[in-house]
C-alpha positions, 0 to 999 in steps of 0.5 A: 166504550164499545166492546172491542170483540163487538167492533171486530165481529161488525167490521167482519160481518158483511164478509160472511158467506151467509151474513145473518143479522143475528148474532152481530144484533147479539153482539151489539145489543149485550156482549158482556152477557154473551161472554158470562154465559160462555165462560160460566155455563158453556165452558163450564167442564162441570155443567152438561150444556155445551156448546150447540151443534152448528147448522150445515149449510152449504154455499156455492164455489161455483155453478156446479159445487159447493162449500159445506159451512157450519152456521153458527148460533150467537154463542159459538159465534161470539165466543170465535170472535172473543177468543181470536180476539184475547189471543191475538198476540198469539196470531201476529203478522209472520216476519218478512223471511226468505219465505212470504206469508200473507193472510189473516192475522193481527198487526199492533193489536188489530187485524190486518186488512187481508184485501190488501194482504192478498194483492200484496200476496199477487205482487210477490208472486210476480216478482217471484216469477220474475227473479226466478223465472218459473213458477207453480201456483197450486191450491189446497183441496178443500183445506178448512174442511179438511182439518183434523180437529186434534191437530188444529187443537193441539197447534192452537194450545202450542200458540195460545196456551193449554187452557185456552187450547182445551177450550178451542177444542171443545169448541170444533168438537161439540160444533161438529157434534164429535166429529174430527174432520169437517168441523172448521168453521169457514167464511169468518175472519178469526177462523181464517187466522187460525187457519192461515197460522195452521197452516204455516208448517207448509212455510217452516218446512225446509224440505220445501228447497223452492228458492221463492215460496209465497202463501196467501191462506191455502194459495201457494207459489213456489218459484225456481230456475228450472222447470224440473226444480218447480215440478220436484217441489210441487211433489215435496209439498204434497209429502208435506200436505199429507202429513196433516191430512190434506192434498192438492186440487189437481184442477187448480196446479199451475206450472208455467214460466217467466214472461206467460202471466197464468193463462194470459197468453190465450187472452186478447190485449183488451181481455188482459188489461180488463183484468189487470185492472181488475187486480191493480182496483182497490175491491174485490166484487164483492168488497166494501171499498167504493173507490176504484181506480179501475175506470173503464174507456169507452173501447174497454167498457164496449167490449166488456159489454159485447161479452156479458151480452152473448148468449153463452157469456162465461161466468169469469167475464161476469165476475169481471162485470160485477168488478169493473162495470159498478159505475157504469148507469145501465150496468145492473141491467147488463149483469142481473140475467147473466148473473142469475142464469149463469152465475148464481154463485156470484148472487152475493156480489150481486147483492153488494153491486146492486148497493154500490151501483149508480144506476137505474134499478126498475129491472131488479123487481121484475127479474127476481119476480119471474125467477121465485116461480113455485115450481122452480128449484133452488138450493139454499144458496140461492134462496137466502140471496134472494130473501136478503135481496128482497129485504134490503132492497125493496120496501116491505109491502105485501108483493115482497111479503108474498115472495119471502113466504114463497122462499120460507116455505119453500122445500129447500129452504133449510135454516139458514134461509128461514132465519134470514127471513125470521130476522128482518124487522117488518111486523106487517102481512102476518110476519109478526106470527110467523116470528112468534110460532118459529119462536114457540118451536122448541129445537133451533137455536138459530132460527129463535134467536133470529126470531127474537131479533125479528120481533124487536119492534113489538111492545117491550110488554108484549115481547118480553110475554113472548119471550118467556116461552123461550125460558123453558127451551133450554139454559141457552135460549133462556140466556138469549131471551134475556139479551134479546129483551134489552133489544132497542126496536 
């Protein structure tokens, strides 16, 4: 019977914001392992080897800024999923109340689909909206980053139990390396539950007197009669916020009324039901689901066209592209230079557009090609997109394997990126000693275990030789030498 943490952390996967290979092929591979070495050496208080420091990487938000993510080893990663996980019923889905919570958390021992919990989050705000007539929509500044590692211990051993509590805190502490702020991990399904359970004291306030609040994570709407009752709540819930060290994003507060959908009103009548069918189709534009019932008409689909072609395209109307442009034959040639060049945050919807489109895709070589120049700048973001682009998409020949070595030996190409190359399965043009001498490099344990995985294919004789350099690296990389060689390649 397939392990339930297994099942959890596959069906989470492609949502990472850095969707390594390596711990899930860990998880898939040997979980009963993973959890032993958790549970009797990790959390072991009696034993000096805890958990290891995460990787900082850093993901756009947009063009312009970042998101600084702790990138987790097969240990830390499986051990979120199996603790989220055993605590479940800790973490259920809040009852319908005079306050609306939606978001990440478990319904009859499974975790909700939070795609669908947010468009469910949008049809409450507007019927908020439309009962009481004004509104304020605002966001949480850089809220996972900004939990304080003792107030989230504390609350998850209020919700789980002190043993378990302890055992999450030495988690966030040694993650972070003792740091207590900007020690959540971010962009992973059972993180998102204790945040959006965390962040409830926002709803079980009632100095919040908004006759309409709903909360999606750190989205939240709150609705009144008047205008003035909108704005006092809006500085309520800063007092609120602040209490548990965080603010509201002043760029992202919205304060309008009844009948102005948010910015609508400086929108032409195509340009607002292009995005009201984006909001009513059943993905996001970097989601799983292929079913749209968003299709376009010809005078719709002309005009969405007429946007992504300007010179000066803004990036909202690429988003809506990778959205609504999917089954359209040439879309992948209309959206691959804008997104490139003036949307490189949505690289990874990119990447998802590019499995799900129906047409050709001769255009995607050359632009990738032209852009990997040895001279050029990346950040790291875009490097590792580019790598999972060339791997997923592109037969492994020597061209592809020239572009990879560009990008692993590029200046910034930090670990995450090396280890989205480490990971991939082909042997051929010299990747096969690439692997063994990242595996031999005693320091990472990252970028070895994606090495580890890289190298599945090698002789089960000649892989488990390599693999006993790793034993002297550490009781952790010895453990994942282990799980690795039962590795089917």
């Amino acid at each position: 019977m397939p392990d339930p943490v297994t099942l959890f952390l596959e069906a989470d996967h492609r949502r990472w914001i850095f969707p390594l290979r390596t711990p899930l092929v860990f998880a898939q591979t040997d979980p009963k392992s993973l959890r032993e070495h958790v549970n009797l050496r990790i959390l072991n208080t009696n034993e000096k080897d805890g958990f290891v420091t995460g990787l900082l990487a850093y993901s756009r938000k947009d063009e312009h800024h970042l998101r600084r993510v702790l990138a987790l080893d097969p240990f830390a990663t499986f051990f979120l999923y199996d603790f989220v996980y055993a605590n479940r019923k800790s973490f259920p889905k809040p009852r319908s109340t005079d306050r609306h919570v939606f978001g990440h958390c478990f319904h009859r021992g499974q975790p909700v689909d939070a795609f669908a919990e947010y468009h469910e989050f949008r049809r409450k705000k507007y019927d908020l909206i439309s009962v009481h007539g004004h509104f304020a929509q605002v966001d949480v500044f850089n809220c996972f980053n900004s939990f304080y590692h003792h107030d989230v211990t504390t609350f998850v051993s209020s919700r789980t139990g002190s043993p378990a509590g302890e055992q999450f805190g030495q988690f966030l502490r040694q993650l972070n390396a003792g740091v207590s702020v900007a020690c959540f991990p971010q962009g992973l399904y059972p993180a998102k539950v204790i945040g959006n359970a965390y962040l409830s004291f926002v709803d079980e306030s009632r100095k919040l007197k908004a006759p309409g609040v709903a909360r999606f994570l750190d989205d939240v709407v709150l609705a009144a009669g008047t205008r003035r009752e909108v704005e006092e709540q809006v500085l309520e819930l800063q007092y609120i916020l602040d209490k548990h060290h965080l603010a509201l994003n002043d760029s992202k507060t919205l304060v309008g009324e009844k009948g102005v959908r948010f910015q609508e009103k400086k929108l032409d009548r195509i340009k607002r039901n292009l995005i009201r069918k984006r909001e009513s189709t059943k993905r996001g534009y970097d989601e799983d689901d292929d079913e749209s019932d968003g299709r376009l008409d010809d005078k719709e689909r002309e005009y969405l066209v007429s946007l992504i072609r300007k010179p000066n395209v803004a990036q909202e109307d690429v988003e809506l592209a990778l959205t609504l442009l999917r089954d359209e034959s040439d879309a992948l040639g209309l959206v691959i230079d804008p997104v490139l060049d003036k949307a490189p945050h949505l690289l990874r919807g990119l990447h998802r557009f590019i499995e799900l489109s129906e047409g050709d895709d001769e255009c995607l070589w050359p632009a990738i090609e032209s852009r990997l120049t040895p001279n050029r700048v990346f950040p790291e973001h875009d490097l590792f997109w580019y790598a999972r682009i060339l791997i997923d998409y592109f037969q492994f020949d020597q061209s592809v394997a020239d572009l990879l070595i560009r990008i692993y030996e590029h200046p910034n190409a930090s670990p995450i990126v090396k280890a989205a190359i480490l990971e991939t399965e082909s042997l051929e043009h010299g990747f096969a000693d690439l692997k063994e001498t990242a595996l031999r490099a005693e320091g990472n344990l990252l970028l070895s275990s994606s090495a580890m995985v890289g190298l599945a294919k090698v002789d089960r004789a000649k892989r488990n030789h390599i693999f006993k350099y790793v034993s002297h690296h550490g009781p952790h990389a010895a453990a994942l030498m282990k799980v690795a060689g039962k590795m089917v390649g």
